[in-house]
C-alpha positions in Angstrom: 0.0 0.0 0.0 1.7 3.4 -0.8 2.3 5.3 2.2 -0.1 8.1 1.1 -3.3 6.2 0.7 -2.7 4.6 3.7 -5.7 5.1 6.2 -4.6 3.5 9.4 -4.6 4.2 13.1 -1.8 6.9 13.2 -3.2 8.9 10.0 -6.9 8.9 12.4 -5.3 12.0 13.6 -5.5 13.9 10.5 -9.1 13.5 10.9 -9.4 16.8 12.9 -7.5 19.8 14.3 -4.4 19.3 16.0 -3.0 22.8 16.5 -0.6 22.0 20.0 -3.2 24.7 22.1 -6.1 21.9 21.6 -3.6 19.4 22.8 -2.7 21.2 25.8 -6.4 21.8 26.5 -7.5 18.4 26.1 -4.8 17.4 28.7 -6.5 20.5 30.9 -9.8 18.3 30.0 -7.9 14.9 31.1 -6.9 16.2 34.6 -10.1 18.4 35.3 -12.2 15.1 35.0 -9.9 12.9 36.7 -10.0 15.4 39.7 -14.3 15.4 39.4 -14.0 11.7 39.5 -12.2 11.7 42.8 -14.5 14.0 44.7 -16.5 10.9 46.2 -13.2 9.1 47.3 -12.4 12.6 48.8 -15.6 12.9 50.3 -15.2 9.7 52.0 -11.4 10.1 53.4 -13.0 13.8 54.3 -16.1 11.6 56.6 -13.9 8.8 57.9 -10.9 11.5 59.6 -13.8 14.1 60.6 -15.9 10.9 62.5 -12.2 9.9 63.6 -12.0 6.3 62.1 -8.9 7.6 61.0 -5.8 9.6 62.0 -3.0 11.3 59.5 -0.6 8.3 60.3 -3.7 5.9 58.6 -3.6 9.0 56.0 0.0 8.7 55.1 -0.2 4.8 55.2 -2.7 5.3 53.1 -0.2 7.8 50.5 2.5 4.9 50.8 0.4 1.8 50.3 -3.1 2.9 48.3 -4.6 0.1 50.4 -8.3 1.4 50.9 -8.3 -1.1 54.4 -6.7 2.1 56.1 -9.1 4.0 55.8 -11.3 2.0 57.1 -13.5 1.1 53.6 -14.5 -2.5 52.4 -12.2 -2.9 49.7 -14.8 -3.5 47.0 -15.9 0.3 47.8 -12.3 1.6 47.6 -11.6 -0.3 44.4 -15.3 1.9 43.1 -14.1 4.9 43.9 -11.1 4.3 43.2 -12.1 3.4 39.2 -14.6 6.4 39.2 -11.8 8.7 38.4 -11.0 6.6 35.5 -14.0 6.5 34.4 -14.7 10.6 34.4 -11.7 11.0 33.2 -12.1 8.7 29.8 -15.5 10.9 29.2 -13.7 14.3 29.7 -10.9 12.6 26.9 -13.5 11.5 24.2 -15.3 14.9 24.7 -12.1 16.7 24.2 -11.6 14.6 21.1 -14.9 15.1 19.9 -15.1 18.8 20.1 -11.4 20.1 20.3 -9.8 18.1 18.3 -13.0 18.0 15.9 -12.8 14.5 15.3 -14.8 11.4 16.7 -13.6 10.3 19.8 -13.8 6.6 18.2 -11.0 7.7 15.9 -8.8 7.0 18.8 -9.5 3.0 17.9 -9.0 3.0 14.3 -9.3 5.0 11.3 -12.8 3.9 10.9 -13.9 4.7 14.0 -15.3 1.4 14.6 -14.8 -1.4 17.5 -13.7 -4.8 16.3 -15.5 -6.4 19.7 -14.5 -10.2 18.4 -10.4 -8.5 18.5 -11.0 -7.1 21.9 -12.5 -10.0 23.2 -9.8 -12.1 21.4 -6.9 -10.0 23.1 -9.0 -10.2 26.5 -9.1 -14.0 26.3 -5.4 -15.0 25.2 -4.1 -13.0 27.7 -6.1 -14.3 30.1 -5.6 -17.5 29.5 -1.7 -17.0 28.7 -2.0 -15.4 32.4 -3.5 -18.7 34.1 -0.8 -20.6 32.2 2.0 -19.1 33.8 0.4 -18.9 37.4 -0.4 -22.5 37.1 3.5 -24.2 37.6 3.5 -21.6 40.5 0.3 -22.8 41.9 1.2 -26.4 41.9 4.9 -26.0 43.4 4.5 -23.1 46.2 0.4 -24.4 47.0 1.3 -22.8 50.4 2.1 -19.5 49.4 -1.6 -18.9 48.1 -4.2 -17.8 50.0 -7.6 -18.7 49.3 -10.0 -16.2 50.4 -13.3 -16.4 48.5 -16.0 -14.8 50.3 -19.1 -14.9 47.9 -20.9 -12.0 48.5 -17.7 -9.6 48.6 -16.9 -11.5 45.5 -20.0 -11.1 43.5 -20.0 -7.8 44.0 -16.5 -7.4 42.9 -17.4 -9.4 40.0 -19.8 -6.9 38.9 -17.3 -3.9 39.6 -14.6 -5.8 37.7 -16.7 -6.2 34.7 -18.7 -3.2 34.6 -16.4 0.0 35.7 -12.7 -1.8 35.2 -12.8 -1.6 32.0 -13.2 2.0 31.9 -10.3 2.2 33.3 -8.3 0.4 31.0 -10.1 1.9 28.0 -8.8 5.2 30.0 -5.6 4.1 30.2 -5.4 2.6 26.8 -7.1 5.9 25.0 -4.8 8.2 26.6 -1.7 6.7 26.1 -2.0 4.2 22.9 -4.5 6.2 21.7 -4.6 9.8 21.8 -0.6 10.4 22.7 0.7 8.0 20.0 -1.3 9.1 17.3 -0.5 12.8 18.4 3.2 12.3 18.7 3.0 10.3 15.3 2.0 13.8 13.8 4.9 15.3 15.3 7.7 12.5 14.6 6.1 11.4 11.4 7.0 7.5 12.3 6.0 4.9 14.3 8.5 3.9 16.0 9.1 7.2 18.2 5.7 7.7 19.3 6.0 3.8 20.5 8.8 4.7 22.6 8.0 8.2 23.9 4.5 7.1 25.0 5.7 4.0 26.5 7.9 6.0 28.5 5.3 8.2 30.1 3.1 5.3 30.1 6.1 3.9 32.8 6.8 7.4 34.4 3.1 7.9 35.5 3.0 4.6 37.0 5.9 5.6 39.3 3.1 6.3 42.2 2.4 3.3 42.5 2.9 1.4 45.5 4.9 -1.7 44.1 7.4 1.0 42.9 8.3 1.9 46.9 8.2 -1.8 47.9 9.8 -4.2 44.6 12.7 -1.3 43.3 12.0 1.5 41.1 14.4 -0.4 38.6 12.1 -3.4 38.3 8.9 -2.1 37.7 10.0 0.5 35.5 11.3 -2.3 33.3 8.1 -4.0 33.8 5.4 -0.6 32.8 7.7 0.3 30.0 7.7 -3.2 28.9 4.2 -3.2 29.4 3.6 0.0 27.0 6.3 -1.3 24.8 3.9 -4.8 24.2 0.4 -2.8 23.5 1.9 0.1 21.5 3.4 -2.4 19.5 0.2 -4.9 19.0 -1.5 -1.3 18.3 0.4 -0.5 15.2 0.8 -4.2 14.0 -2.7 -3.8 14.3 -3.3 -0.9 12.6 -5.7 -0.4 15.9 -6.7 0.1 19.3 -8.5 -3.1 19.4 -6.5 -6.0 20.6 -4.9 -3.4 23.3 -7.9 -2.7 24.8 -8.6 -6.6 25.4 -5.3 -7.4 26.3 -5.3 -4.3 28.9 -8.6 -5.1 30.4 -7.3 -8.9 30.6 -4.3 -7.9 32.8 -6.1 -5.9 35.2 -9.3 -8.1 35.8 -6.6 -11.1 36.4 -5.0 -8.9 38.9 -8.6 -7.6 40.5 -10.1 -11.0 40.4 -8.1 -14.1 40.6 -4.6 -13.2 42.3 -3.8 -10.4 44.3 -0.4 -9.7 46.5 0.5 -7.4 49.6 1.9 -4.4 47.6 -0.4 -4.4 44.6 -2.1 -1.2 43.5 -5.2 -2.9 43.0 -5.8 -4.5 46.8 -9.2 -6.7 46.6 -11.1 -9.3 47.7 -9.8 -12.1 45.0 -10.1 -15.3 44.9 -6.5 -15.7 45.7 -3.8 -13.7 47.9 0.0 -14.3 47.1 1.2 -14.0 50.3 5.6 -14.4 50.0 7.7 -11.4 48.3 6.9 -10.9 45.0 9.7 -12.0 42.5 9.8 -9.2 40.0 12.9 -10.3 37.9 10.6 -13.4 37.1 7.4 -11.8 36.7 9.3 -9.4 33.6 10.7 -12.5 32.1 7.4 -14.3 32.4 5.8 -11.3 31.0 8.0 -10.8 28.3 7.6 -14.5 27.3 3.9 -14.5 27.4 4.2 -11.0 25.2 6.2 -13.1 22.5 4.1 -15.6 22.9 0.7 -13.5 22.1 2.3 -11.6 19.3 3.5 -14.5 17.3 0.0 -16.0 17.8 -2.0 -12.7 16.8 0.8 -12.1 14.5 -0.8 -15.5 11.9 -4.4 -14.9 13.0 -4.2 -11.3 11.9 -1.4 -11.6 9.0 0.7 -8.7 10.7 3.5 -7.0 8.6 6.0 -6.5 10.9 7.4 -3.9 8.6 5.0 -1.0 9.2 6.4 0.0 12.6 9.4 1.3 10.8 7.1 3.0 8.3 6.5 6.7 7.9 3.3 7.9 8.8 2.1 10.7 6.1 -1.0 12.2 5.5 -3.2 10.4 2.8 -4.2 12.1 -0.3 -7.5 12.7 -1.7 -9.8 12.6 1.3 -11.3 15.6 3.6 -8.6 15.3 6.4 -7.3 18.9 8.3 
């Protein structure tokens, strides 16, 4: 295909206005929602230190760890309020699209601005079930380092969390970073292969808050959320869409919600399972980077990927009623 006919996921952004004052406004947008969206957890920290159930020592736990037990709320209310910024915050991005940018906000998928639901639910289930593979050899040989704490109510109700406002934060997450970032820093580099980098590289650097950062070595995880960007940027260009990302990204984090949890995680829940000994974090980036090869080569026949295209230019395509 030449280059300049080519309507793909980066050339979505030549769908609307992209003067950098509409970027920096949209980011405005991003932040104001986010903030909305955590007025109720506010409200509640706000009504559990002014009915004393907790002090400013549970307060700065709380900053250190994010575990929602310190504040004295049922996990499966912290992990809700904890997902409704998300949540605000992805509307706040696809309005910004929509109206600043000028473009629909499902541009941000695909040039077509159309969900492929049978990709996303095929990234959602390899990944998955690539995840279960690789926790199963641990499973068998340290049995005793796994908790098991199902509690069925608690976990019905997190069921119906983890499948209803999860994935807005992941489609957040995914929009934001894969979507909106990489095809605006495709405009500016005019390749692929920059914006990968550069967005996977903030993608790692917001992450640094998190609490596993503090407890498993900045070094570690960093190589682990820039890994992480690395894998869905890439299976977004291969892809020539958001798709597969968004399945994939919604896959990790339900796995991590629902099945298996672990002291320091940033998601703390009431799972099925609770790792309870030190999290080995050299392994879990070689397992991860494994099961990324793994998924890619996979997707890479289903989908008949050219590998080529992330080393390919991205220019605006001729003849059609782009700004």
């Amino acid at each position: 295909m030449e280059q300049d006919k080519r309507r793909g996921f980066f050339e979505a952004a030549y769908l609307g206005d992209n003067q950098f004052w509409r970027y920096l406004l949209v980011l405005l947008l991003v932040f104001v929602g986010y903030f909305i969206g955590q007025i109720p957890l506010l409200l509640a920290i706000g009504y559990q230190t002014t009915t004393g159930v907790i002090d400013t020592d549970a307060l700065q736990q709380f900053q250190e760890t994010a575990d929602m037990g310190v504040l004295g709320l049922d996990y499966n209310l912290g992990l809700f309020l904890l997902l409704l910024a998300f949540a605000v915050g992805l509307v706040f991005l696809c309005l910004g699209v929509q109206f600043v940018h000028r473009r629909s906000w499902k541009t941000m998928v695909n040039y077509a601005g159309r969900f492929n639901f049978s990709k996303i639910f095929y990234g959602f289930a390899l990944w998955l079930f690539l995840a279960f593979l690789a926790e199963v050899p641990f499973l068998i040989m340290h049995s005793d380092s796994y908790e098991f704490q199902f509690e069925p109510v608690r976990f019905f109700i997190l069921l119906i969390i983890a499948l209803s406002i999860l994935p807005l934060q992941t489609t957040m997450e995914e929009f934001f970073f894969r979507g909106w970032l990489m095809q605006g820093f495709g405009l500016v580099f005019g390749a692929r292969i920059f914006p990968l980098l550069v967005s996977s590289l903030l993608f790692g650097l917001v992450h640094m808050a998190n609490p596993e950062v503090a407890n498993y070595g900045l070094v570690n995880m960093m190589i682990y959320y820039i890994m992480a960007g690395l894998f869905l940027g890439l299976i977004t260009i291969l892809d020539d869409s958001l798709d597969l990302a968004l399945g994939v990204h919604f896959a990790t984090n339900f796995y991590a919600a629902v099945f298996v949890t672990y002291e320091h995680a940033a998601l703390k829940t009431w799972s099925l399972f609770k790792y309870t000994e030190e999290l080995n974090v050299g392994a879990m980036n070689i397992a991860f980077f494994v099961l990324a090869l793994v998924f890619i080569l996979l997707a890479s026949k289903k989908y008949n990927w050219d590998f080529n295209i992330v080393f390919q230019k991205v220019v605006k395509p001729k003849d059609d009623d782009v700004v």
